[in-house]
C-alpha positions as a Markdown table, in Angstrom:
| # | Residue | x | y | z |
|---|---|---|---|---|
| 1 | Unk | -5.4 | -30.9 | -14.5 |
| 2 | Unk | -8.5 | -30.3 | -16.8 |
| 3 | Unk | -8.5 | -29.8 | -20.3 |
| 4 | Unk | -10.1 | -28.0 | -22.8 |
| 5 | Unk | -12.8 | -29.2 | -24.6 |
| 6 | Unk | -12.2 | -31.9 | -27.2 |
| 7 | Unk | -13.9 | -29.3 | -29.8 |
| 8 | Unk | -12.5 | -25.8 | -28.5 |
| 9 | Unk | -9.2 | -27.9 | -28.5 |
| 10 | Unk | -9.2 | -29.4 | -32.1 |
| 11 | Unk | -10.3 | -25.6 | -33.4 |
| 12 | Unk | -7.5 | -24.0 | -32.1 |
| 13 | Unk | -5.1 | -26.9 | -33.3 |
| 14 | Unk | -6.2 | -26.1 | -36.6 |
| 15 | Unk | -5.3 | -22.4 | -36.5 |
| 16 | Unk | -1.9 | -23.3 | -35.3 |
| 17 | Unk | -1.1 | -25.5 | -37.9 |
| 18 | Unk | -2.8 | -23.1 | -40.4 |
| 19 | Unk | -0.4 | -20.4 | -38.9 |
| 20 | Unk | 2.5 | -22.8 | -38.9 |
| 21 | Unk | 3.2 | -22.9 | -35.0 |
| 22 | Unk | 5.5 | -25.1 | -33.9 |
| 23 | Unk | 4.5 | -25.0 | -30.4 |
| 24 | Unk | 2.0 | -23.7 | -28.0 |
| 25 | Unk | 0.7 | -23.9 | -24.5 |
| 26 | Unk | -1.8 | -21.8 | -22.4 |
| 27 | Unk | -3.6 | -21.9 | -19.3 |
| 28 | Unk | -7.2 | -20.5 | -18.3 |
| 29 | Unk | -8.0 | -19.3 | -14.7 |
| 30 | Unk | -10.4 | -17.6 | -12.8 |
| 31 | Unk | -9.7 | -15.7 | -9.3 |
| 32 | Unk | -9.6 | -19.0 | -7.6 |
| 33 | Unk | -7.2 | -20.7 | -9.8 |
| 34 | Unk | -7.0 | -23.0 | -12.8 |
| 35 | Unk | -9.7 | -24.1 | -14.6 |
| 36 | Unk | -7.6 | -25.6 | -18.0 |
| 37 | Unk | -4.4 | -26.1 | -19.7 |
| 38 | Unk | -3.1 | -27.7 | -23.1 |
| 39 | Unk | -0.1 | -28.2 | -25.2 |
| 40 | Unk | 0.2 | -27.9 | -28.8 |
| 41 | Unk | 2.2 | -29.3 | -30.9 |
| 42 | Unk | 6.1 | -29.4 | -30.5 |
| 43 | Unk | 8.8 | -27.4 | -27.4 |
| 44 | Unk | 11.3 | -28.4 | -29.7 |
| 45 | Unk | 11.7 | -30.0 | -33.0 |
| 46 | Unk | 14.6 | -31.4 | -33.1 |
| 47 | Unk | 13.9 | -33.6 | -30.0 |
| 48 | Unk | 10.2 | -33.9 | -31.0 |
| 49 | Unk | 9.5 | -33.1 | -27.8 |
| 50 | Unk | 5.9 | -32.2 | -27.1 |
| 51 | Unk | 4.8 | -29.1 | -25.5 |
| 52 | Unk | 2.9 | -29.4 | -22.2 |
| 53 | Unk | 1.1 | -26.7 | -19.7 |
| 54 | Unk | 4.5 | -27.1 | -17.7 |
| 55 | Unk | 7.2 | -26.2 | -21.1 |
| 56 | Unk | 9.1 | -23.1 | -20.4 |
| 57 | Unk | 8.9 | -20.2 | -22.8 |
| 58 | Unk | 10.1 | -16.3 | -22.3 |
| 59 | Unk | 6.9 | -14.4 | -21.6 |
| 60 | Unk | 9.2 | -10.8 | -22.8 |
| 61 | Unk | 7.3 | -7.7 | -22.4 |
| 62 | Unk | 4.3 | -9.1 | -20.4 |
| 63 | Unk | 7.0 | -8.9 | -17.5 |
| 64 | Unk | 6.4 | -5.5 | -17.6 |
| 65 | Unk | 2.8 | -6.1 | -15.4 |
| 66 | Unk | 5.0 | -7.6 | -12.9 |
| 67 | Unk | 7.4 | -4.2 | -13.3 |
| 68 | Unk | 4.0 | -2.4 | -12.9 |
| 69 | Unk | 3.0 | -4.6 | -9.9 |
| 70 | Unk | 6.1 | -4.4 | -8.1 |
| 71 | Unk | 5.8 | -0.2 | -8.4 |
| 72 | Unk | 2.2 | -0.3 | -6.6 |
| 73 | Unk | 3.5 | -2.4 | -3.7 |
| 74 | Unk | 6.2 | 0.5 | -3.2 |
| 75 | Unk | 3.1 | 3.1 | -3.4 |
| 76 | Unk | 1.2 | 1.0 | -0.8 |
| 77 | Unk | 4.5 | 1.3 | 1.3 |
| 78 | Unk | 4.6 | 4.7 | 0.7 |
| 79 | Unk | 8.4 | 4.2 | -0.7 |
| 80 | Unk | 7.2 | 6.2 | -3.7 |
| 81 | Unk | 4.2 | 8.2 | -5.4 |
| 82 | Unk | 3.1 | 8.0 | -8.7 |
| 83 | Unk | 3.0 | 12.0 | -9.6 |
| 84 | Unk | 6.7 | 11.7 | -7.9 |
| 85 | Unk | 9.0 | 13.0 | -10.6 |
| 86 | Unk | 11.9 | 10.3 | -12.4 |
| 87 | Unk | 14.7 | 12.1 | -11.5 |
| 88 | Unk | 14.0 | 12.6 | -7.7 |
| 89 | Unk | 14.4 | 8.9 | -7.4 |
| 90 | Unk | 17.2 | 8.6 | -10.5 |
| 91 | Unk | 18.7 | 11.9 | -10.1 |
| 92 | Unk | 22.0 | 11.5 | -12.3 |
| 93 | Unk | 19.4 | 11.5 | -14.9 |
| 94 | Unk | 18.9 | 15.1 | -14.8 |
| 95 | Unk | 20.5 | 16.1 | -17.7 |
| 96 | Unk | 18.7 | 13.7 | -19.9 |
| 97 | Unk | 14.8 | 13.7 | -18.5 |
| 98 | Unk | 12.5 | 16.0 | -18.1 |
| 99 | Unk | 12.3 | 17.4 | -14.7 |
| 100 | Unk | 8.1 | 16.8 | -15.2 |
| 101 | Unk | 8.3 | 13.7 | -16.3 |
| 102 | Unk | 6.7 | 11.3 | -13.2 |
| 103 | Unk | 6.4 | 7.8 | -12.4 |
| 104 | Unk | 3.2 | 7.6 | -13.9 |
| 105 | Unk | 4.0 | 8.4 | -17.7 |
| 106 | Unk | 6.4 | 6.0 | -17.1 |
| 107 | Unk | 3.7 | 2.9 | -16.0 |
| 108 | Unk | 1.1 | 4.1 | -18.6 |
| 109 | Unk | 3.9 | 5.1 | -21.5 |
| 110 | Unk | 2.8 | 8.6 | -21.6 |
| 111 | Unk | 6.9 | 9.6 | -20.9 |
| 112 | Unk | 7.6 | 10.8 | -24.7 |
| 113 | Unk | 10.6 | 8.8 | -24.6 |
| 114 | Unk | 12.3 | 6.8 | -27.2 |
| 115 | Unk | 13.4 | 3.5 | -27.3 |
| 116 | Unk | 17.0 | 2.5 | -27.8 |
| 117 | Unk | 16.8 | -1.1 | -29.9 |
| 118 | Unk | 20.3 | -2.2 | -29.7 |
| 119 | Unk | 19.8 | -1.9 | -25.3 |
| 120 | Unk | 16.2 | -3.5 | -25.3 |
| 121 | Unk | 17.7 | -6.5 | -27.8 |
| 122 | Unk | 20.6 | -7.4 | -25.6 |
| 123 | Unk | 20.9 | -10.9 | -24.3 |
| 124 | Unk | 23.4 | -13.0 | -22.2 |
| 125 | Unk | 23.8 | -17.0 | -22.1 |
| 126 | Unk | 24.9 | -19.1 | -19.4 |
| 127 | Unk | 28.3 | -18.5 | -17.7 |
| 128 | Unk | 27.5 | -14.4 | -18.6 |
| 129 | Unk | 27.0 | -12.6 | -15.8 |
| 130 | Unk | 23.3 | -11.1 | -15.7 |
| 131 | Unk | 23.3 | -7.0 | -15.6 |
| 132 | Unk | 22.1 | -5.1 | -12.8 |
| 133 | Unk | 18.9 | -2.7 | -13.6 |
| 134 | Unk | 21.6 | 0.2 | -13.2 |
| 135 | Unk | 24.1 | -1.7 | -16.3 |
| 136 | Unk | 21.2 | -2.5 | -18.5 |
| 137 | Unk | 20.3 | 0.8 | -17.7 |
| 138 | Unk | 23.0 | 2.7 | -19.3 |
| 139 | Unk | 22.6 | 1.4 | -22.9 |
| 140 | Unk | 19.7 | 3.4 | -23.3 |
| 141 | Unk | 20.0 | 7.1 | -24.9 |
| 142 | Unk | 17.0 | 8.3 | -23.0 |
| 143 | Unk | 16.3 | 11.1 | -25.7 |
| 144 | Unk | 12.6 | 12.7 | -26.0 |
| 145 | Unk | 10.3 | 12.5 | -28.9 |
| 146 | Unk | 7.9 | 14.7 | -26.9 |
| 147 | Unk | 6.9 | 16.4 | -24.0 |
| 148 | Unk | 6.2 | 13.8 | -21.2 |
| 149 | Unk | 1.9 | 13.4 | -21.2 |
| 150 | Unk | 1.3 | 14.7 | -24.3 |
| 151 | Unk | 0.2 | 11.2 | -26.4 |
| 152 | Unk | 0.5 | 7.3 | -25.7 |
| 153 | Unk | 3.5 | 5.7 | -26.9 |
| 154 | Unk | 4.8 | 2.1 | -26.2 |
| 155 | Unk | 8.4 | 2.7 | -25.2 |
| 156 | Unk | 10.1 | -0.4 | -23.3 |
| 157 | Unk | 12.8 | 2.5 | -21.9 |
| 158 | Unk | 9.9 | 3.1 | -19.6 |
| 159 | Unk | 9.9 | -0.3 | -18.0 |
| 160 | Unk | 13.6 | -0.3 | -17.7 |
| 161 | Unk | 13.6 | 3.5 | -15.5 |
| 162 | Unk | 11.4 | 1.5 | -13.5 |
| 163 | Unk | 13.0 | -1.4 | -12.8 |
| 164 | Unk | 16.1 | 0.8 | -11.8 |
| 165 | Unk | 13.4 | 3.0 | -9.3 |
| 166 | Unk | 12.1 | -0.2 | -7.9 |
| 167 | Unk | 16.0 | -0.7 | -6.9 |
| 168 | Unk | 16.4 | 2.3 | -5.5 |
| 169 | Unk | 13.3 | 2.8 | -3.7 |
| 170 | Unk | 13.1 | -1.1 | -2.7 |
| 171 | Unk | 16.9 | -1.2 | -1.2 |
| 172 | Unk | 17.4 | -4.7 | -3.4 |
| 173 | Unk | 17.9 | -5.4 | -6.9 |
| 174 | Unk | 14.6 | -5.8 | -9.1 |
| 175 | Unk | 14.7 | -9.2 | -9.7 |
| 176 | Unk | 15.1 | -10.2 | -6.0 |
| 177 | Unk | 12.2 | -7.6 | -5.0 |
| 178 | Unk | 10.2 | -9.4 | -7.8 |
| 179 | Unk | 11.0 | -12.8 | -6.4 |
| 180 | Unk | 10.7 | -12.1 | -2.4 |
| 181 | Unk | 7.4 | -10.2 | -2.9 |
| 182 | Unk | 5.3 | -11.4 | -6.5 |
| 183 | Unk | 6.7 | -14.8 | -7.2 |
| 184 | Unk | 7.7 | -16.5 | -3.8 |
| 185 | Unk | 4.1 | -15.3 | -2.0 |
| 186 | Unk | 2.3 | -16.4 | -5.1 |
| 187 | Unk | 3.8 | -20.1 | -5.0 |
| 188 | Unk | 4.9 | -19.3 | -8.6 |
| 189 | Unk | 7.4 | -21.3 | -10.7 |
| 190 | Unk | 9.2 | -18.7 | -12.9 |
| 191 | Unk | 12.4 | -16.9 | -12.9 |
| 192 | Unk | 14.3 | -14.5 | -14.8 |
| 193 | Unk | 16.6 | -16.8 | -16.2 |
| 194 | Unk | 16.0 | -20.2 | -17.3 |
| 195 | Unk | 17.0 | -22.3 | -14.4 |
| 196 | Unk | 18.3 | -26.1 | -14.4 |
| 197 | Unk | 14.7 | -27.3 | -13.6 |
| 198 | Unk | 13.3 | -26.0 | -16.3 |
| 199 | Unk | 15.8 | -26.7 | -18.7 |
| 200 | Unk | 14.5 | -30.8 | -19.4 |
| 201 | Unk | 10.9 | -29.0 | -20.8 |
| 202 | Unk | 12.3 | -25.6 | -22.2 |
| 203 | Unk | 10.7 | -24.7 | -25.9 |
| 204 | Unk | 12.9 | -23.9 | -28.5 |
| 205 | Unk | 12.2 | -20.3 | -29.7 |
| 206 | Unk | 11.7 | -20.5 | -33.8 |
| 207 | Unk | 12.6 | -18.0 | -36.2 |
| 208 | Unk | 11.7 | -18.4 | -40.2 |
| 209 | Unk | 14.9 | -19.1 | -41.7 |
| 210 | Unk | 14.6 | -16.3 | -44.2 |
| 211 | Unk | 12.4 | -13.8 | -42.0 |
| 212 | Unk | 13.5 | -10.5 | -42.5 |
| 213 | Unk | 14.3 | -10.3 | -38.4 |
| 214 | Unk | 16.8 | -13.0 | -38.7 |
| 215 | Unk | 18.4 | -11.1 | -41.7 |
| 216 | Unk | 18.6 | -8.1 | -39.8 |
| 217 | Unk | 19.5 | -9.6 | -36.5 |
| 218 | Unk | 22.4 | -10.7 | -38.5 |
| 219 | Unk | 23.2 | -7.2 | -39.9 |
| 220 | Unk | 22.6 | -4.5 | -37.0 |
| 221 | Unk | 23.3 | -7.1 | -33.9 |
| 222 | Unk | 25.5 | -9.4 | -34.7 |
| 223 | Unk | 27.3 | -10.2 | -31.4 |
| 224 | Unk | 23.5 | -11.2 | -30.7 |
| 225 | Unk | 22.9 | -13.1 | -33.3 |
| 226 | Unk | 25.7 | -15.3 | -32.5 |
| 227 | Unk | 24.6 | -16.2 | -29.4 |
| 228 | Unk | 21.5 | -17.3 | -30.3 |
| 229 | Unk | 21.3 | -18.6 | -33.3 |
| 230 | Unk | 21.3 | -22.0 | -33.6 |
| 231 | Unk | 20.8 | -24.9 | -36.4 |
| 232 | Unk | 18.8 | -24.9 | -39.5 |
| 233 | Unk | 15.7 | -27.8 | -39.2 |
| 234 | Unk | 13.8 | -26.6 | -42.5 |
| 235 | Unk | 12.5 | -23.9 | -42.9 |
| 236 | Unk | 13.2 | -22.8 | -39.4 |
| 237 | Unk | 16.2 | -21.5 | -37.1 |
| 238 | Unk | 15.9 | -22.8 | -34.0 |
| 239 | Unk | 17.4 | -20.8 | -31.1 |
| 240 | Unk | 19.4 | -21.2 | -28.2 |
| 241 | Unk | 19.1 | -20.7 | -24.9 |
| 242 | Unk | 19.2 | -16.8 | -23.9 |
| 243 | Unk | 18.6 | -14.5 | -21.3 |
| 244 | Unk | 17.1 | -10.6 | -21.7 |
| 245 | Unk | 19.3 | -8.5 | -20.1 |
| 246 | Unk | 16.9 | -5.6 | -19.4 |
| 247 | Unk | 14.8 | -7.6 | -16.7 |
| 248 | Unk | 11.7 | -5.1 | -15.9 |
| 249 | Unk | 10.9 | -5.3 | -19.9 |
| 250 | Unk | 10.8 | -8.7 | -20.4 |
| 251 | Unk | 13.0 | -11.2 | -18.7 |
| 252 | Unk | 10.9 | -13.5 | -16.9 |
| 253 | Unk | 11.0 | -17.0 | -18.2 |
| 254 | Unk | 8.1 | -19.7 | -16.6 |
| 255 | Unk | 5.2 | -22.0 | -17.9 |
| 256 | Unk | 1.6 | -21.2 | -18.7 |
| 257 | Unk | 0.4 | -23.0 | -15.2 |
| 258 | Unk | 3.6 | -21.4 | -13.4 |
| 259 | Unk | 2.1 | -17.8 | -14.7 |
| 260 | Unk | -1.4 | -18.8 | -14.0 |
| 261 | Unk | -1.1 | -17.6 | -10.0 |
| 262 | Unk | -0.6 | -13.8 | -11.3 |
| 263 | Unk | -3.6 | -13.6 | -13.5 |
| 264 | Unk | -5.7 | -14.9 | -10.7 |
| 265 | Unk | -4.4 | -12.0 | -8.1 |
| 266 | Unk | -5.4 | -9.8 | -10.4 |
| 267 | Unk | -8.8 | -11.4 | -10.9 |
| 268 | Unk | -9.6 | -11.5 | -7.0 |
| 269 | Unk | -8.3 | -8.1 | -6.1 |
| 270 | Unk | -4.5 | -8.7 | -5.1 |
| 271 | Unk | -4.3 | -12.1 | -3.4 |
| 272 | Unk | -2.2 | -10.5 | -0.4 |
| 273 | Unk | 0.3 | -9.1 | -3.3 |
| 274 | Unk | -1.9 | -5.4 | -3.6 |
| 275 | Unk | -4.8 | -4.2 | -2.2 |
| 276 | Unk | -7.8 | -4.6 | -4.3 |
| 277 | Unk | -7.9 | -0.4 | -4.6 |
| 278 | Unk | -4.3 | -0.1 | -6.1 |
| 279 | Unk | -5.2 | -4.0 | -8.6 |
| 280 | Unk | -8.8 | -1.5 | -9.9 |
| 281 | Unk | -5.8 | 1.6 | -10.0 |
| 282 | Unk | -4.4 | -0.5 | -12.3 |
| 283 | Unk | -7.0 | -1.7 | -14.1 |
| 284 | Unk | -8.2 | 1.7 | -14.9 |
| 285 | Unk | -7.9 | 3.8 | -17.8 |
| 286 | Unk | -5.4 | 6.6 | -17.2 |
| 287 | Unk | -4.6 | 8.1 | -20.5 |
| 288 | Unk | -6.8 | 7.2 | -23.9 |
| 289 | Unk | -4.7 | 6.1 | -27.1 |
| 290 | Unk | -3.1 | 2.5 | -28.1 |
| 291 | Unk | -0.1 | 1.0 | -26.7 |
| 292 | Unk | -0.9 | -2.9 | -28.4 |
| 293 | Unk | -2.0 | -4.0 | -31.8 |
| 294 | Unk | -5.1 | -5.0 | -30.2 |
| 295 | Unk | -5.8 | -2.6 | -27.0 |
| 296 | Unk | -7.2 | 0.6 | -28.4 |
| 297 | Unk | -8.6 | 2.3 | -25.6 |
| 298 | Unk | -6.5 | 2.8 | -23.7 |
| 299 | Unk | -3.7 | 2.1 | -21.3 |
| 300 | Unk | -3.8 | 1.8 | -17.6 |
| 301 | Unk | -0.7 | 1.5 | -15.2 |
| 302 | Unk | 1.4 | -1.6 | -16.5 |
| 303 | Unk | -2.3 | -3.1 | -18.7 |
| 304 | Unk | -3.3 | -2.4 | -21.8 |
| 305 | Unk | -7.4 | -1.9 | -22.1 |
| 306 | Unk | -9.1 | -2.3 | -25.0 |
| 307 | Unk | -12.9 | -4.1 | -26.0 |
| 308 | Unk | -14.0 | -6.9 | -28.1 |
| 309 | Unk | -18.3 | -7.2 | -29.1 |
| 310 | Unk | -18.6 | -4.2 | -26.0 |
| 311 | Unk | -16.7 | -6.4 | -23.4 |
| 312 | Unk | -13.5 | -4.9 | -21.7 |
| 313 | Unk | -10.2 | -7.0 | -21.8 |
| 314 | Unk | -7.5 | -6.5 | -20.2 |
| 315 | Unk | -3.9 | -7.7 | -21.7 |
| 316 | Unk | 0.2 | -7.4 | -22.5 |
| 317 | Unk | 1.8 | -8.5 | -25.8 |
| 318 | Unk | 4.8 | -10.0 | -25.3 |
| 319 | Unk | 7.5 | -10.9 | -28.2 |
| 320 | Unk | 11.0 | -11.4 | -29.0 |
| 321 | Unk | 13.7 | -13.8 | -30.5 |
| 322 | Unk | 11.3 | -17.1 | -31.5 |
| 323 | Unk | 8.7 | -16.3 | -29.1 |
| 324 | Unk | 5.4 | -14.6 | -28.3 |
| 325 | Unk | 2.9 | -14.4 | -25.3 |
| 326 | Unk | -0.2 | -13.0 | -24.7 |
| 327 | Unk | -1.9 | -12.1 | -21.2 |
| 328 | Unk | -5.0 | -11.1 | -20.9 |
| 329 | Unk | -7.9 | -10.8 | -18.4 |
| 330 | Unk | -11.6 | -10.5 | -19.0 |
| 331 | Unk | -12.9 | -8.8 | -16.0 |
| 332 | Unk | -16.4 | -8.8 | -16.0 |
| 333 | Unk | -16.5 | -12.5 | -17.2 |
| 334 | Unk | -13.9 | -13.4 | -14.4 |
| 335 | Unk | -11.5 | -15.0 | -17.0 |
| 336 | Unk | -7.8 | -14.8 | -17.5 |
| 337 | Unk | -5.4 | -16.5 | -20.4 |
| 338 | Unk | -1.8 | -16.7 | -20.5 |
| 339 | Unk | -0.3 | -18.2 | -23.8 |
| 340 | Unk | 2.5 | -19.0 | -25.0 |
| 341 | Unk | 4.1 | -19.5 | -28.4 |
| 342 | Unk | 7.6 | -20.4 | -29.1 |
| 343 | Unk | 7.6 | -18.4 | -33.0 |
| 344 | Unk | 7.6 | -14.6 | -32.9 |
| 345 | Unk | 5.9 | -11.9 | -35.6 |
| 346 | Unk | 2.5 | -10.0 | -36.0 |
| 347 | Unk | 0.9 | -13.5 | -37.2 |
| 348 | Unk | 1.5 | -15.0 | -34.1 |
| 349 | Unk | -0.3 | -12.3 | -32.3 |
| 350 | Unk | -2.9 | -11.8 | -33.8 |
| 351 | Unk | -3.3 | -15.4 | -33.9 |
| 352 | Unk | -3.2 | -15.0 | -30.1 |
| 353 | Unk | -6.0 | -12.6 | -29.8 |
| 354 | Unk | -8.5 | -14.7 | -32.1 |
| 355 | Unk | -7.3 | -17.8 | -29.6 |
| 356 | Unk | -8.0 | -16.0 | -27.0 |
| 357 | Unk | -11.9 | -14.9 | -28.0 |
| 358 | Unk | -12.7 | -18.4 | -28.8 |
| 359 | Unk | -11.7 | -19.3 | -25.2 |
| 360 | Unk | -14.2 | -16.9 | -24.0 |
| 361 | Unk | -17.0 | -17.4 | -26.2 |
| 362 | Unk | -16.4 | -21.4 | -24.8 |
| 363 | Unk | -16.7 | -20.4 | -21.3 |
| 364 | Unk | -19.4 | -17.5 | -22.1 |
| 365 | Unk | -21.1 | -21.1 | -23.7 |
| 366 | Unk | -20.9 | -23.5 | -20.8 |
């Protein structure tokens, strides 16, 4: 497997040590498939074990493409529209949604929902039983901050109504559509757990020791914080092993090079997962505002779309307990980036984003 260059690879060790990364690996690809991948520094620190292109990390809310994904398959199967309304498909829901409010708001987060943290936070470890879409489902309050199409606003609530419709509409549960008809056609090495395989090159997710998200994972979730928390190696917390338990946000779990096969679909017009119509549907501005810290024009249905120097990217965020991911296509330069950090916070992605330009300005180069 090809590496960066020596140069591009040495600049962005430097920013990773300036921004006090443990660990790091990413992957670049075009539509017909890898053209790099690199680890960075350490998976774990207390084994020093290195991180490769293979380590397992959670990739958190860039699941939710998947989620978005999944919904377009059932709209090219004519299971389900995306002006259909939420509570023709979910209809015990009728008391708490809007009757207008469609599957559409939901993908582009134009729903005027609000989140619910203690539901979007909730994790299980092995020998817990992983909730259905419906169970995780029913931790979240559901209320309105606004009329449904009125402003963008990132609410993972969306993604969890639409795990539960891809259920419904699908006839199996979300992860096993996922699986039979993203993952398994793709040849893709990820799941929504951590499985035994990839257990022997799993990262440890990082938390600062005294970072104000420990403190208050302590305070406001503790029955969380006791299952992940682990031991103190200086000035970090390293984690345990965890699960999410709302899947469509944020539970897949995989390497760079295992998430590589989904960026390139996207690239080449669906792959045999979508039709190259509904993969541009997606791509596609639908409602103007910012869903990201770094998309600001826009969102389409499951991306966020924003430009850098006049050139459109397309990408996800994706963050949680000691980790942090970023996905991200550059259409017109044929380009896509998955990487993967096991430390969480704004830092780490911003530092993303600026890793992520000088990967294109290199290829732009060559």
């Amino acid at each position: 497997m090809l590496t960066l260059q020596s140069d591009l690879s040495e600049r962005i060790q430097t920013e990773l040590t300036a921004a006090g990364v443990p660990g790091c690996s990413l992957v670049v690809v075009d539509r017909d498939g890898i053209l790099a991948a690199e680890g960075f520094g350490y998976a774990s620190l207390s084994e020093a074990r290195w991180a490769t292109p293979h380590t397992a990390y959670h990739l958190f809310s860039a699941t939710k493409l998947y989620t978005a994904t999944a919904i377009m398959q059932l709209v090219e199967q004519t299971k389900l529209q995306l002006d259909e309304t939420v509570v023709a498909v979910l209809p015990e829901f009728r008391d708490k949604l809007s009757p207008v409010l469609t599957v559409q708001h939901l993908l582009s987060h134009t729903s005027g929902l609000k989140d619910t943290t203690q539901a979007l936070l909730a994790v299980h470890v092995d020998g817990e039983p992983a909730p259905t879409t419906a169970e995780a489902l029913s931790r979240y309050t559901l209320r309105a901050r606004h009329a449904p199409g009125r402003q963008v606003e990132y609410c993972n609530a969306n993604y969890a109504l639409l795990g539960e419709i891809i259920a419904r509409r699908s006839g199996q549960p979300y992860t096993a559509y996922v699986t039979d008809h993203i993952l398994q056609p793709l040849g893709m090495p990820v799941a929504f757990s951590l499985t035994s395989e990839m257990k022997s090159d799993a990262a440890r997710g990082y938390i600062e020791y005294w970072n104000p998200m420990r403190l208050m994972l302590r305070w406001f979730m503790p029955e969380v914080a006791r299952k992940v928390s682990g031991p103190r190696i200086g000035k970090w917390m390293e984690l345990r092993d965890y699960n999410l338990d709302t899947a469509a946000i944020g539970g897949l779990v995989g390497s760079a090079v295992g998430f590589a096969p989904f960026l390139s679909a996207h690239l080449g017009g669906g792959q045999g997962i979508l039709s190259a119509g509904r993969v541009q549907q997606m791509q596609t501005v639908v409602a103007q505002g910012q869903a990201g810290f770094a998309a600001k024009v826009g969102v389409g249905l499951g991306w966020k779309i924003g430009q850098v120097n006049g050139r459109m990217f397309l990408n996800h965020e994706g963050g949680g307990a000691g980790f942090t991911s970023e996905t991200r296509l550059y259409p017109q330069d044929q380009l896509g980036i998955v990487l993967l950090m096991n430390v969480m916070g704004v830092r780490a992605n911003r530092l993303a984003y600026r890793v992520c330009e000088m990967i294109r300005q290199s290829q732009l180069e060559d």
